[in-house]
N, C-alpha and C positions, 0 to 999 in steps of 0.2 A: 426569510432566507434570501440573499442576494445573490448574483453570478458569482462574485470571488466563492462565497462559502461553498456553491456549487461544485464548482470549478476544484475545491479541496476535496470535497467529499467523493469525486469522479474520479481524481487523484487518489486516493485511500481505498478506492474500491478493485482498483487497477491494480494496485501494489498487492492489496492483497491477495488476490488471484495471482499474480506470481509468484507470492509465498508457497500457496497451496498446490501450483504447478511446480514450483521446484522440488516440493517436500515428495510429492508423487513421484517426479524424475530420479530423486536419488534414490529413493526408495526402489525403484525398478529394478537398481543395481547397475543400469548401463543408460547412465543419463544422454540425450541428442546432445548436448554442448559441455558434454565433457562434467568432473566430479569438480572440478576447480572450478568452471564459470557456473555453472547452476550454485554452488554453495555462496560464491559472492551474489549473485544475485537471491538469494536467501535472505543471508547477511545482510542486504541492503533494505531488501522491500519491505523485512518485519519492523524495522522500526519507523522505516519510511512511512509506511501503514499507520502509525496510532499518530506521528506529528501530523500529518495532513489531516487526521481526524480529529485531534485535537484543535488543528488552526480551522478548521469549518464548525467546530464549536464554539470557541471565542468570536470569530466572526459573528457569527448567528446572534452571539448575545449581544454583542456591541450593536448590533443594528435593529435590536428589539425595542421598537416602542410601548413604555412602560404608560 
């Protein structure tokens, strides 16, 4: 594993924790930043989430000595 891959993987971990905080927020019914910003922030993180986790996957393999 190198920093970048790191560095992705910190990234995807983060996103996803927003996911799961926004999904809790809407879910309350009276989300703190409103039904419009929590859902684009939804909208953003969940896919956000699997690229960064995907780009610290490929990383990882590229820099695996075989």
């Amino acid at each position: 594993m190198t920093p970048k891959s790191g560095v992705f993987l910190l990234g995807s971990c983060v996103a996803a924790i927003a996911a799961v905080g926004s999904i809790f927020e809407l879910g309350s019914g009276n989300p703190d930043l409103g039904s419009l910003t929590t859902g684009a922030i939804l909208a953003a993180s969940v896919p956000l989430t699997g690229l960064l986790f995907w780009a610290a996957v490929v990383d990882t393999r590229a820099n695996q000595k075989h």
